[in-house]
N, CA, C and O atoms as CSV, one atom per row, in Angstrom:
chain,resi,resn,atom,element,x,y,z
A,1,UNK,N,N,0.818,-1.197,0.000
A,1,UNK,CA,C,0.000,0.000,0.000
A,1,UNK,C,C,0.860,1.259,0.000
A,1,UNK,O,O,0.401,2.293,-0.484
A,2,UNK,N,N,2.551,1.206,0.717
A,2,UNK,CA,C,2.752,2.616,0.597
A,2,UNK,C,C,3.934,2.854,-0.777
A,2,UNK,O,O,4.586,3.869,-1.020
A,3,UNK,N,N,3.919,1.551,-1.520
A,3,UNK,CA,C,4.514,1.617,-2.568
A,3,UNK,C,C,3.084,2.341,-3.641
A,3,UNK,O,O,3.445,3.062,-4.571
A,4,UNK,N,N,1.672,2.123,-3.463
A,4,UNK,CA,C,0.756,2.526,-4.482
A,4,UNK,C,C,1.057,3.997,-3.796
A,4,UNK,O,O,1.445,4.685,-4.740
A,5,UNK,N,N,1.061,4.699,-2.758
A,5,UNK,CA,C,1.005,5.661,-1.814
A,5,UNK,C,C,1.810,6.384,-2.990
A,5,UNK,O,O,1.339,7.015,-3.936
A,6,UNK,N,N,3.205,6.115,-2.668
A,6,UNK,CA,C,4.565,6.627,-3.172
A,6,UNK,C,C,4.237,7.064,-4.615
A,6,UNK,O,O,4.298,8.228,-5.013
A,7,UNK,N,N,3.800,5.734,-5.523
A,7,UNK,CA,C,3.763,5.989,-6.902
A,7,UNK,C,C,2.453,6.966,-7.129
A,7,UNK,O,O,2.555,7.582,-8.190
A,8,UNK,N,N,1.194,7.272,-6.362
A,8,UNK,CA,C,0.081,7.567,-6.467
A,8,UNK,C,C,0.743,9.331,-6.662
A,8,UNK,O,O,0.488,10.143,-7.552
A,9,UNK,N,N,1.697,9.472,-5.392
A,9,UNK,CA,C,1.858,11.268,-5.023
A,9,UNK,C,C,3.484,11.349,-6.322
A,9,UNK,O,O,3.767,12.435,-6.829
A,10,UNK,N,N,4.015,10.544,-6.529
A,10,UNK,CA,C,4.788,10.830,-7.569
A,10,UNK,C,C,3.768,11.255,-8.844
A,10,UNK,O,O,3.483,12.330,-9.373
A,11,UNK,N,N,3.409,10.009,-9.037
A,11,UNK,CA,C,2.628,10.843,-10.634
A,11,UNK,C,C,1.540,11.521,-10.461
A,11,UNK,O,O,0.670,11.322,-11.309
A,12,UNK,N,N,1.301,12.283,-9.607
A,12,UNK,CA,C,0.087,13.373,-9.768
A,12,UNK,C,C,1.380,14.520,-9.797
A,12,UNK,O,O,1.507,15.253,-10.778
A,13,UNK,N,N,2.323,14.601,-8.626
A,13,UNK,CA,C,3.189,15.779,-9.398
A,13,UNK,C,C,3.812,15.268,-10.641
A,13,UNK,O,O,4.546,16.203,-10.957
A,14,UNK,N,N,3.921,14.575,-11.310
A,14,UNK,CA,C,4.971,14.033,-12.083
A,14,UNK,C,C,3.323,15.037,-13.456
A,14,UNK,O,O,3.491,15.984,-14.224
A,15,UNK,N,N,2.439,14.505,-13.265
A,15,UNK,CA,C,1.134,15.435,-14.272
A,15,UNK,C,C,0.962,16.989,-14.312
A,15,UNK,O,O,0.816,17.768,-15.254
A,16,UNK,N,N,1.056,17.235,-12.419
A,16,UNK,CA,C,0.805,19.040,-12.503
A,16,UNK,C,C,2.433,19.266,-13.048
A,16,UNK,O,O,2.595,20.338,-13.632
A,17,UNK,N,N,3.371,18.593,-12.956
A,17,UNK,CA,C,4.366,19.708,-14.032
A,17,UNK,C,C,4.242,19.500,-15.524
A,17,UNK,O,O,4.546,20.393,-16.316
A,18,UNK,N,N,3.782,18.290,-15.912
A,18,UNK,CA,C,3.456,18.046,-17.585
A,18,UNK,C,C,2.247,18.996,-17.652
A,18,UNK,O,O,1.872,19.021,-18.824
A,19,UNK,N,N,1.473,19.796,-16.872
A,19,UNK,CA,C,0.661,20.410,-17.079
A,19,UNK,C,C,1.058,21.751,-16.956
A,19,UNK,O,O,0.406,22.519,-17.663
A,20,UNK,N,N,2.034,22.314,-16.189
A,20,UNK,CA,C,2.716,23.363,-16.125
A,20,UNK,C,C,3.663,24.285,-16.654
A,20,UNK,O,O,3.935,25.471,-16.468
A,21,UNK,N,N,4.262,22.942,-17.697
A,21,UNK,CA,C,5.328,23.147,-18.528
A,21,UNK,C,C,5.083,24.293,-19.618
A,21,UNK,O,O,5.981,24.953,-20.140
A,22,UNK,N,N,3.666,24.418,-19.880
A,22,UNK,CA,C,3.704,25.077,-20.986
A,22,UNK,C,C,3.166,26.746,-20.791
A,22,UNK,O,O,2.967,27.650,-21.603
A,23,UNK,N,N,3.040,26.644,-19.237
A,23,UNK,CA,C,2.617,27.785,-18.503
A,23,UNK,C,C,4.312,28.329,-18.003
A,23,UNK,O,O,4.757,29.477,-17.990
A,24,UNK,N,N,4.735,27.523,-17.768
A,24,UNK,CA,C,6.624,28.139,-17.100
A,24,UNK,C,C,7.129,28.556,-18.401
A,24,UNK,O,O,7.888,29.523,-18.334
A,25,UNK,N,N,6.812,27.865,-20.126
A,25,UNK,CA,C,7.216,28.070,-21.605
A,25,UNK,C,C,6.868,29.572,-21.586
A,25,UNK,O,O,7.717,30.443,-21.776
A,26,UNK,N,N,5.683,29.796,-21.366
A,26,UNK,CA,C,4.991,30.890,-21.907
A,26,UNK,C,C,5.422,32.082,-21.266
A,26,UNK,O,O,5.354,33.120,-21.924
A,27,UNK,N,N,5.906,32.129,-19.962
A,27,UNK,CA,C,7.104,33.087,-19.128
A,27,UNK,C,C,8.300,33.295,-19.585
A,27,UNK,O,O,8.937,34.327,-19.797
A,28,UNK,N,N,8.577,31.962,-19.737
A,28,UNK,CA,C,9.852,32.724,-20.032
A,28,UNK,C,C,9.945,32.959,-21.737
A,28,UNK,O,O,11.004,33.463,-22.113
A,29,UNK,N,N,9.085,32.687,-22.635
A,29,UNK,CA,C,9.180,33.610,-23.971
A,29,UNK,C,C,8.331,35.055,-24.122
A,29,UNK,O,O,7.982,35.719,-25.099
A,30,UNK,N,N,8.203,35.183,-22.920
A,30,UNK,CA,C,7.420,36.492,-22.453
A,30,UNK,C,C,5.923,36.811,-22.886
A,30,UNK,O,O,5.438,37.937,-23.004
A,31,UNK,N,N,5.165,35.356,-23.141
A,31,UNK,CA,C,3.810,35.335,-23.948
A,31,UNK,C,C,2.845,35.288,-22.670
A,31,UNK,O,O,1.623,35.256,-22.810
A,32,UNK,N,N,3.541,35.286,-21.266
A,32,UNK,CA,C,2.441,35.335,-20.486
A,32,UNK,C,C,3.157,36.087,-19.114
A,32,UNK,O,O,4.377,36.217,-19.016
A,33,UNK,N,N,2.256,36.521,-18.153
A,33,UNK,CA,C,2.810,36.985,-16.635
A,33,UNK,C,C,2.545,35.926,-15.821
A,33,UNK,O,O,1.610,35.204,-16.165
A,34,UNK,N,N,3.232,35.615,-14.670
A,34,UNK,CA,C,3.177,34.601,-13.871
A,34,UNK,C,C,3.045,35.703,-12.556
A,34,UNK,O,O,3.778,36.683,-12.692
A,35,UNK,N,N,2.496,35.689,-11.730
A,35,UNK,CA,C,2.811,36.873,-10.616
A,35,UNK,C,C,4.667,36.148,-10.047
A,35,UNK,O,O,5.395,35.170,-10.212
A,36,UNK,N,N,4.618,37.386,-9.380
A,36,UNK,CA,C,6.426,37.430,-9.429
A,36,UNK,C,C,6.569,37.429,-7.764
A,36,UNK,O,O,6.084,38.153,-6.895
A,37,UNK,N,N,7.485,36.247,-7.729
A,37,UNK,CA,C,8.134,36.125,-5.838
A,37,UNK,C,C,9.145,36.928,-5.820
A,37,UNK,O,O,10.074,36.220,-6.208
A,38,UNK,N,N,9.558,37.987,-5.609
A,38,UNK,CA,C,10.705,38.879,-5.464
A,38,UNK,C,C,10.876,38.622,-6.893
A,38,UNK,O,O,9.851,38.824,-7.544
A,39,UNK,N,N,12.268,38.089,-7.798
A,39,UNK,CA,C,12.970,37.904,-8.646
A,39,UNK,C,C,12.014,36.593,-9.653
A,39,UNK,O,O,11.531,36.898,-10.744
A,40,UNK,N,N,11.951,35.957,-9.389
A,40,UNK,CA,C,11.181,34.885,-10.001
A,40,UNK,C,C,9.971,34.568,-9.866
A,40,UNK,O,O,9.390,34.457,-8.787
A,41,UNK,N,N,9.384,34.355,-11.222
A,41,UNK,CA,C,7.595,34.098,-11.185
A,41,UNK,C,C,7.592,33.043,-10.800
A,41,UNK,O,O,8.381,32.104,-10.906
A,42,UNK,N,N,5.922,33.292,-9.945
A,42,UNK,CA,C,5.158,32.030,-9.284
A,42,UNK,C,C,5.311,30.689,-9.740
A,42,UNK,O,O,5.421,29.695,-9.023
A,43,UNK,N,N,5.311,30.743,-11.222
A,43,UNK,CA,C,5.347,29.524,-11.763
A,43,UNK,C,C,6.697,28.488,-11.534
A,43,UNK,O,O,6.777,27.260,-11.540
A,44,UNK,N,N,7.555,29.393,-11.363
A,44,UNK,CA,C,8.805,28.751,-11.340
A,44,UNK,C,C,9.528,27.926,-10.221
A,44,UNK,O,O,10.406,27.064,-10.161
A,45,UNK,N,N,8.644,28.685,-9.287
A,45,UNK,CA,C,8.824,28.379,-7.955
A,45,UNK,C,C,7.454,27.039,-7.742
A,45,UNK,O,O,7.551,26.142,-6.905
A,46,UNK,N,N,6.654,27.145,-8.380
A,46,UNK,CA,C,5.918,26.248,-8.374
A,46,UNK,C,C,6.410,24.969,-8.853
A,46,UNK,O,O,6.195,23.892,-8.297
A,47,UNK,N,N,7.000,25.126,-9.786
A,47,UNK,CA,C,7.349,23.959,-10.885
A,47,UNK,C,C,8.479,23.146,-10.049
A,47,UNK,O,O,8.500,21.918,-10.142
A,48,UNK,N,N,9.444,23.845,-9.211
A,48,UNK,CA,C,10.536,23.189,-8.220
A,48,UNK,C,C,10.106,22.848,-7.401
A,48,UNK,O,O,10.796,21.992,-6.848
A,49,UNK,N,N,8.690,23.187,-6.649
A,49,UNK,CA,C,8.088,22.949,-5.249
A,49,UNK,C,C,7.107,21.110,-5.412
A,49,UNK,O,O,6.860,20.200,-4.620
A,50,UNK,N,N,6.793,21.405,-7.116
A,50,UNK,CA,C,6.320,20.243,-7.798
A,50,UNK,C,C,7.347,18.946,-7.954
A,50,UNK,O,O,7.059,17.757,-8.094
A,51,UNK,N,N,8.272,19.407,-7.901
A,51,UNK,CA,C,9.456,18.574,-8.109
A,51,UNK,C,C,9.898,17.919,-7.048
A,51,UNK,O,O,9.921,16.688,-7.063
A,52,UNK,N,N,10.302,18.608,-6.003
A,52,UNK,CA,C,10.727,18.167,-4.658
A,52,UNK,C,C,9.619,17.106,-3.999
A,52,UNK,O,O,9.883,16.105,-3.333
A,53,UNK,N,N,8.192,17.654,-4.408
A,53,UNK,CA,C,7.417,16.693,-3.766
A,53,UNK,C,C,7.204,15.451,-4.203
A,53,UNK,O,O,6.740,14.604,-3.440
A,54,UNK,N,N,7.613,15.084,-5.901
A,54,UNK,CA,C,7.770,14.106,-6.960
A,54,UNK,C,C,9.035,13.119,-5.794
A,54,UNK,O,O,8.809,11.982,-5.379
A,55,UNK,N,N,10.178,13.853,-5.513
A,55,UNK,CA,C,11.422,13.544,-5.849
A,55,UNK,C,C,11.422,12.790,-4.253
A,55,UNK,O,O,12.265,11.927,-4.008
A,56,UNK,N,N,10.467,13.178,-3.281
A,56,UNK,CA,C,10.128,13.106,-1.634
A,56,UNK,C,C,9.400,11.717,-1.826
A,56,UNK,O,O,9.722,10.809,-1.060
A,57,UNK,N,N,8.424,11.483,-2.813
A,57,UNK,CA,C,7.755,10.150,-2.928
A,57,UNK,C,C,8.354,8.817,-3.638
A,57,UNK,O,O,7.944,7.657,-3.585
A,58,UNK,N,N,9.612,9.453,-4.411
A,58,UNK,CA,C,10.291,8.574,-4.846
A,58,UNK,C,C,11.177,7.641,-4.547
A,58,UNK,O,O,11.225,6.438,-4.801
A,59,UNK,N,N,12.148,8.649,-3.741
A,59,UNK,CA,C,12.753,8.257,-2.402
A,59,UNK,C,C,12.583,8.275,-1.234
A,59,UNK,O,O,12.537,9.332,-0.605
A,60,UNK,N,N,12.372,6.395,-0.362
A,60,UNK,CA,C,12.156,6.889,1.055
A,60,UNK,C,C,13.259,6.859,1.740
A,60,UNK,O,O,13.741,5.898,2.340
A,61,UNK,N,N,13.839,8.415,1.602
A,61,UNK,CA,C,14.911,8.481,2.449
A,61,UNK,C,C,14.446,8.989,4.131
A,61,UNK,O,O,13.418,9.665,4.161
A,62,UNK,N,N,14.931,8.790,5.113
A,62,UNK,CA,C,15.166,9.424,6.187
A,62,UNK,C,C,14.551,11.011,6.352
A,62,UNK,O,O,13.795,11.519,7.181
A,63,UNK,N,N,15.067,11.398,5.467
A,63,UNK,CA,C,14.323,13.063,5.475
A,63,UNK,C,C,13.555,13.165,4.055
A,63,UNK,O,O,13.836,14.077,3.278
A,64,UNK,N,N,12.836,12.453,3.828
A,64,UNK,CA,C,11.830,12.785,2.440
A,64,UNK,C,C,10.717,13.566,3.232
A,64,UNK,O,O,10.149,14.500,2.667
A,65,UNK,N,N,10.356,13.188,4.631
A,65,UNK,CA,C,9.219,14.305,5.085
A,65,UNK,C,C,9.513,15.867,5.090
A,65,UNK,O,O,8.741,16.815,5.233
A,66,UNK,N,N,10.835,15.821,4.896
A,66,UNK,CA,C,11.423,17.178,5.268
A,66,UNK,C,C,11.054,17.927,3.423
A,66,UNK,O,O,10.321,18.828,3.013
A,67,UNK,N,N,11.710,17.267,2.974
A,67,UNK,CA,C,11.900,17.396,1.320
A,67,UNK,C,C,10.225,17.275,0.844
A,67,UNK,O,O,10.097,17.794,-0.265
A,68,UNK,N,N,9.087,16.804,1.311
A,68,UNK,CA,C,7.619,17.230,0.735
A,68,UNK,C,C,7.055,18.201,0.983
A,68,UNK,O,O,6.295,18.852,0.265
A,69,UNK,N,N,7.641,18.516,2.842
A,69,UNK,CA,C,6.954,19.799,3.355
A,69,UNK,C,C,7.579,21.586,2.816
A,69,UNK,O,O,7.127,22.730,2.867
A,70,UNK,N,N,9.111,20.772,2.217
A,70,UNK,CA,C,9.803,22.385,1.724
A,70,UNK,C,C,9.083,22.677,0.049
A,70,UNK,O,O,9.128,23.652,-0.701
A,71,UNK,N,N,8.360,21.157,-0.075
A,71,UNK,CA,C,7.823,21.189,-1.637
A,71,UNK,C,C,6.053,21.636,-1.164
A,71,UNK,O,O,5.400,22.415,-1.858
A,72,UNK,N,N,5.599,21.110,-0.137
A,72,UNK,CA,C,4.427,21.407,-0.345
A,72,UNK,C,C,4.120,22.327,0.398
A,72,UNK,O,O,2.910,22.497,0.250
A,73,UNK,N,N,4.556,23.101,1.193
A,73,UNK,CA,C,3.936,24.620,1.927
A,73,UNK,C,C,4.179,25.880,1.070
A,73,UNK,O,O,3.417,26.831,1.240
A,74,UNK,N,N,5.470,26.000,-0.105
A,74,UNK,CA,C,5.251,27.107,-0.612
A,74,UNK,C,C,4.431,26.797,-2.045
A,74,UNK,O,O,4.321,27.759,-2.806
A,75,UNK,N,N,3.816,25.447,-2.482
A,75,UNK,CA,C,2.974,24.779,-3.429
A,75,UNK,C,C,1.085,25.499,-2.835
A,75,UNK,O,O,0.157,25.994,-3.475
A,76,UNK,N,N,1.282,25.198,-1.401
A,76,UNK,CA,C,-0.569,25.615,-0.682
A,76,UNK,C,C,-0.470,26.597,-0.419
A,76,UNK,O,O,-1.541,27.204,-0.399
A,77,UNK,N,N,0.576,27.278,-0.114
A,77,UNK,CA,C,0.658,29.188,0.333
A,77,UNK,C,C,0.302,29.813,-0.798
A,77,UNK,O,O,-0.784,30.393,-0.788
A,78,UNK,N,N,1.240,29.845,-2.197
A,78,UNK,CA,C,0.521,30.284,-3.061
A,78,UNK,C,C,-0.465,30.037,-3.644
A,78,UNK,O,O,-1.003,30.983,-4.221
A,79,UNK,N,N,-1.025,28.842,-3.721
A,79,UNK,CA,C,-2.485,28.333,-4.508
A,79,UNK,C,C,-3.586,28.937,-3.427
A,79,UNK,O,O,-4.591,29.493,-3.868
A,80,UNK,N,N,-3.349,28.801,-1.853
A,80,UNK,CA,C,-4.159,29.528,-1.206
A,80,UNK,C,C,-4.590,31.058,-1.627
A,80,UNK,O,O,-5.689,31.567,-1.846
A,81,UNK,N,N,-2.633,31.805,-1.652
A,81,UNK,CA,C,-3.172,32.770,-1.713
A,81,UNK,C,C,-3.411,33.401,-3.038
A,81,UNK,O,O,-3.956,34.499,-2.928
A,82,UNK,N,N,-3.130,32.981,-4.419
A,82,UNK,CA,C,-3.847,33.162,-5.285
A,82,UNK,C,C,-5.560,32.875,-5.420
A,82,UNK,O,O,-6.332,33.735,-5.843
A,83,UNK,N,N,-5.838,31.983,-5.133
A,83,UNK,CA,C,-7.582,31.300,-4.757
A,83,UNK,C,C,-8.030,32.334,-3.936
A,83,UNK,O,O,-9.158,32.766,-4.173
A,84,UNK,N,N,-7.410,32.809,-3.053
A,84,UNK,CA,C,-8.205,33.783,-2.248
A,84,UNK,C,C,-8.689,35.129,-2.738
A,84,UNK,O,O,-9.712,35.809,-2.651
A,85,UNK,N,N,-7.097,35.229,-3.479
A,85,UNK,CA,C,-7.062,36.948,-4.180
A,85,UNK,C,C,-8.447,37.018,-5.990
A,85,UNK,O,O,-9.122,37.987,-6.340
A,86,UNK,N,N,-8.367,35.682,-6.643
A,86,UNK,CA,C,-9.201,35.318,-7.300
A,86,UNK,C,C,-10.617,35.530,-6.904
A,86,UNK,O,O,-11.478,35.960,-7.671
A,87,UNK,N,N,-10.793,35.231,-5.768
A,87,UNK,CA,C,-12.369,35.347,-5.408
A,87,UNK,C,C,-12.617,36.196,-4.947
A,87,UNK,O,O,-13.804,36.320,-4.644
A,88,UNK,N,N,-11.737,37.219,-4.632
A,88,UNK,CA,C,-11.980,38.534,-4.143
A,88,UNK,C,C,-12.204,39.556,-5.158
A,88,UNK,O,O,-12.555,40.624,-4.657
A,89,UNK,N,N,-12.106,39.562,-6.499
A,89,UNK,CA,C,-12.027,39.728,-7.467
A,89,UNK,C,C,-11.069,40.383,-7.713
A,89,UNK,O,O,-11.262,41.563,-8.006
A,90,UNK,N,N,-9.824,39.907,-7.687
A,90,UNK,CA,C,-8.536,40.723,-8.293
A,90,UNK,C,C,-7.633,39.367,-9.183
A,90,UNK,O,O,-6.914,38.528,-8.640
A,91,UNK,N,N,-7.975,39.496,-10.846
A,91,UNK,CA,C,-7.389,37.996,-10.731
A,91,UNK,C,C,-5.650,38.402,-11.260
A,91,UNK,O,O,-5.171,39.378,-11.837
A,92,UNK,N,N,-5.250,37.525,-10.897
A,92,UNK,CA,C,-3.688,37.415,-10.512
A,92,UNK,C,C,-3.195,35.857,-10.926
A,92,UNK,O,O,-1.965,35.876,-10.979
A,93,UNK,N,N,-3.657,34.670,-11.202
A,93,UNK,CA,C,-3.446,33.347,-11.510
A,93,UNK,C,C,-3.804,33.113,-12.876
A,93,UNK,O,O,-4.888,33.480,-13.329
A,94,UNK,N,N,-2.888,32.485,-13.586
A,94,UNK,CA,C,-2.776,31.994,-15.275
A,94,UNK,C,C,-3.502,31.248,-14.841
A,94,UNK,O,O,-3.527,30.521,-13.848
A,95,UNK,N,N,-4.659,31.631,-16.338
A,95,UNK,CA,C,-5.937,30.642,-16.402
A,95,UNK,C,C,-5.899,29.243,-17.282
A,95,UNK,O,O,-4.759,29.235,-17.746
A,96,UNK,N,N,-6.456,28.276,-17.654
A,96,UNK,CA,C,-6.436,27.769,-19.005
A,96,UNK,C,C,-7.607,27.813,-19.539
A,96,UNK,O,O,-8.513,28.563,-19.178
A,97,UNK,N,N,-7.645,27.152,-20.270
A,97,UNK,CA,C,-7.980,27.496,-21.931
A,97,UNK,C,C,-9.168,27.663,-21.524
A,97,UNK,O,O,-9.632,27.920,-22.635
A,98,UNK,N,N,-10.306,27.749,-20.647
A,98,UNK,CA,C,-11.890,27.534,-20.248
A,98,UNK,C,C,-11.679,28.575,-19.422
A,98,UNK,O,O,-12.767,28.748,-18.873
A,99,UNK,N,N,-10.666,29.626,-18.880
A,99,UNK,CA,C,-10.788,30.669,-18.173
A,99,UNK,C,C,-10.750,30.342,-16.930
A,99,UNK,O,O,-11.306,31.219,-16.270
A,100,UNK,N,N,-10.231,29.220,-16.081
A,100,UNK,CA,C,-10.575,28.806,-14.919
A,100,UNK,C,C,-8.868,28.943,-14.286
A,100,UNK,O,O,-7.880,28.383,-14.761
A,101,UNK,N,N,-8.920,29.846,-13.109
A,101,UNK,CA,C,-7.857,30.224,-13.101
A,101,UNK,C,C,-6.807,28.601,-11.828
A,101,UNK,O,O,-7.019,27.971,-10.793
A,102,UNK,N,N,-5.718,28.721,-12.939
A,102,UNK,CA,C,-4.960,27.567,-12.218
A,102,UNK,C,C,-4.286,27.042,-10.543
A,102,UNK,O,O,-3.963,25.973,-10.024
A,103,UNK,N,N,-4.316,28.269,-10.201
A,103,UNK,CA,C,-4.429,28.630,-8.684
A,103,UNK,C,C,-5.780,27.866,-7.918
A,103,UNK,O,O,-5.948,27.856,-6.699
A,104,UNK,N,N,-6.425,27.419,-8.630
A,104,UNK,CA,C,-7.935,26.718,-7.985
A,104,UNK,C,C,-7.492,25.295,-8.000
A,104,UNK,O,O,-7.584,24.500,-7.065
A,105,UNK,N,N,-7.053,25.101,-9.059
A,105,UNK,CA,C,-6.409,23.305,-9.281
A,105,UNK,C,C,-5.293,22.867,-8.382
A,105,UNK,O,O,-5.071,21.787,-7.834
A,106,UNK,N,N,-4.524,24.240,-8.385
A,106,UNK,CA,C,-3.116,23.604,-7.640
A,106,UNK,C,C,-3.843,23.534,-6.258
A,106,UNK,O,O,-3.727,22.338,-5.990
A,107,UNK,N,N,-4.628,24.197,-5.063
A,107,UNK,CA,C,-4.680,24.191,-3.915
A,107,UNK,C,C,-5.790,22.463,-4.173
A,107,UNK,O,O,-5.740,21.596,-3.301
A,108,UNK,N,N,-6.225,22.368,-4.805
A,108,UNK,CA,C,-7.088,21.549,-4.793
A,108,UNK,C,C,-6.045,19.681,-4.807
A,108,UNK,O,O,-6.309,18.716,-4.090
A,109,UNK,N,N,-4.951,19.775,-5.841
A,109,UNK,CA,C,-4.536,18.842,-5.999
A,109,UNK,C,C,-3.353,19.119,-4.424
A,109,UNK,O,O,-3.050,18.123,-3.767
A,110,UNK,N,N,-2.782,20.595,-3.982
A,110,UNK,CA,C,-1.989,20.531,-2.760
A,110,UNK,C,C,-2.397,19.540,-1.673
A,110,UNK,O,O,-1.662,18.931,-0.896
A,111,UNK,N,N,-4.031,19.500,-1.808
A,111,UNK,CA,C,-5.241,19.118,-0.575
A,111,UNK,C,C,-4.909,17.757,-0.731
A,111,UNK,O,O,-4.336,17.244,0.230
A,112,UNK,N,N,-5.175,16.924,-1.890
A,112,UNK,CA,C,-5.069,15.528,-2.484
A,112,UNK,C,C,-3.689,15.074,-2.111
A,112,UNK,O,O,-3.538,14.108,-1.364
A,113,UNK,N,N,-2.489,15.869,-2.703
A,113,UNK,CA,C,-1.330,15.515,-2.034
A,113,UNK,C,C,-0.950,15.142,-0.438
A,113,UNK,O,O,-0.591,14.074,0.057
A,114,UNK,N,N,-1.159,16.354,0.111
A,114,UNK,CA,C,-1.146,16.092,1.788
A,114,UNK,C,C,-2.231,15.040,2.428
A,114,UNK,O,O,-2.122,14.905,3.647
A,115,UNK,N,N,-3.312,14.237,1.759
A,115,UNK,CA,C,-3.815,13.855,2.152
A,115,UNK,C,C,-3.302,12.392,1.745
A,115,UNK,O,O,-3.540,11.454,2.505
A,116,UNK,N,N,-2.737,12.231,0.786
A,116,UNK,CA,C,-2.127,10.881,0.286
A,116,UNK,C,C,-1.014,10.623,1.572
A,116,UNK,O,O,-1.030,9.676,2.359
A,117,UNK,N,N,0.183,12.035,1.522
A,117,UNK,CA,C,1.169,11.980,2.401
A,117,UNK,C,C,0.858,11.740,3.819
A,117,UNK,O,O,1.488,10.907,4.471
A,118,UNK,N,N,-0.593,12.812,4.573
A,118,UNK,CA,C,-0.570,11.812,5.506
A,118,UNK,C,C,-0.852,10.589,5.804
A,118,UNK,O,O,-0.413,9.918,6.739
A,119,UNK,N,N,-1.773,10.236,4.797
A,119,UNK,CA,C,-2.166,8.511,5.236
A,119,UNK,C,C,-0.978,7.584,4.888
A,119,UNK,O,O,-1.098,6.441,5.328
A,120,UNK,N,N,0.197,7.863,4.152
A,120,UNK,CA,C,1.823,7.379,3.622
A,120,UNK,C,C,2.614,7.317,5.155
A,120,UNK,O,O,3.158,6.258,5.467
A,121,UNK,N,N,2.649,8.282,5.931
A,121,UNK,CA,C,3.024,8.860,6.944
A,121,UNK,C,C,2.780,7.436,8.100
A,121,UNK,O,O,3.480,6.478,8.428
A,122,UNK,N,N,1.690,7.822,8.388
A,122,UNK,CA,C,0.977,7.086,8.664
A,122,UNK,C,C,1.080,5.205,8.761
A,122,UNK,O,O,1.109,4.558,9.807
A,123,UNK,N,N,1.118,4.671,7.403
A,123,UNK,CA,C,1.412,3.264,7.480
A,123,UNK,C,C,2.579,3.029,7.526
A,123,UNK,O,O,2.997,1.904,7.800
A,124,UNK,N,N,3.206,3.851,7.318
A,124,UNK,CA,C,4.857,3.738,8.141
A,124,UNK,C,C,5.436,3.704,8.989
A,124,UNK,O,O,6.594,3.328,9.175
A,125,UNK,N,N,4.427,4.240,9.855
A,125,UNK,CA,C,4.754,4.526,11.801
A,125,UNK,C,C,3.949,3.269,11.804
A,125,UNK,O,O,4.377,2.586,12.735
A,126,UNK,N,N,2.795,2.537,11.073
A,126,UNK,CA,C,2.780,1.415,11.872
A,126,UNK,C,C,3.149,0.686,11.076
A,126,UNK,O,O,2.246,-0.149,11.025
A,127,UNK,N,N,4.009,0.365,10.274
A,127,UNK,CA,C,5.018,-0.333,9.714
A,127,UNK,C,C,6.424,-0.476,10.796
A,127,UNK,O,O,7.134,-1.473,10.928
A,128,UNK,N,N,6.530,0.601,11.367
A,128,UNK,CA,C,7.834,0.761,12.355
A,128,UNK,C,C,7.774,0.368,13.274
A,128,UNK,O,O,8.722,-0.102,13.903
A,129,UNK,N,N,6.059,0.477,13.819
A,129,UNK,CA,C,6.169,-0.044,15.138
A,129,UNK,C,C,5.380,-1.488,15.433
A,129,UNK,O,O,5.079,-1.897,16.554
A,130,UNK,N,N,5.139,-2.101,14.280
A,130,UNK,CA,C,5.234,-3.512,13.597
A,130,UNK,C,C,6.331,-4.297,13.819
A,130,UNK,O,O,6.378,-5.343,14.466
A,131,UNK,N,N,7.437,-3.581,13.095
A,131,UNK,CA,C,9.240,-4.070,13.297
A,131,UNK,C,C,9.538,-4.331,14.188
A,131,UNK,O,O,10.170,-5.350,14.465
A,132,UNK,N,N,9.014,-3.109,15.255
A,132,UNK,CA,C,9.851,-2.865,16.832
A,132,UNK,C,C,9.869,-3.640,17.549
A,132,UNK,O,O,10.823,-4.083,18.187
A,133,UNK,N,N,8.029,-4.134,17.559
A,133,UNK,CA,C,7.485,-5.211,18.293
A,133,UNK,C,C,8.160,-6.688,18.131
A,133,UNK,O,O,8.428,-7.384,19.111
A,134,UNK,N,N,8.475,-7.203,16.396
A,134,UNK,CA,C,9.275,-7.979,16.654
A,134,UNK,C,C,10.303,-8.686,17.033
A,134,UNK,O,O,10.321,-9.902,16.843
């Protein structure tokens, strides 16, 4: 189960960056705005935060919890706070092609992620304390 776990939260990020790719393209040939973190657009920072959390399910190292949470808190901070600023009516988040701005998907799939990771979390501590007992 935490091998389906692992592969389940790998390829959903392993999709939002095949889905992103052409939104990070469109920045940097200057065909679109990404809102901007100091020096670098949202997207970019998104697309690495997508990565780390890919790269956290792939390997179970020792500190992969460390390596999902540095991928997934600045992944729900901005999808939060784009989603928020969206419904307030100030829009600020690259839409696609149906006008639906992408900031709604990412907090939505952030939600799906952390919820895979904790129940991953989870059968591992009683995977460990399965071992212990023996």
């Amino acid at each position: 189960m935490t091998l389906l776990l692992r592969i389940l939260i790998a390829t959903i990020s392993a999709l939002v960056l095949y889905g992103l790719l052409p939104v990070i393209w469109a920045q940097a040939t200057g065909a679109a705005q990404c809102p901007a973190l100091g020096p670098l657009p949202a997207c970019y920072v998104v697309g690495i935060c997508y990565t780390l959390i890919a790269i956290s399910a792939i390997r179970a190292l020792p500190f992969a919890a460390h390596v999902f949470w540095i991928g997934w808190l600045p992944v729900f901070g901005l999808a939060l706070t784009g989603s928020l600023t969206e419904i307030s009516g100030t829009p600020i988040c690259p839409r696609n092609a149906i006008d639906i701005p992408l900031c709604f998907f990412s907090l939505g799939i952030a939600a799906i992620l952390l919820l895979c990771f904790q129940f991953l979390r989870r059968l591992d501590t009683q995977k460990a304390l399965e071992h212990t007992k023996l």
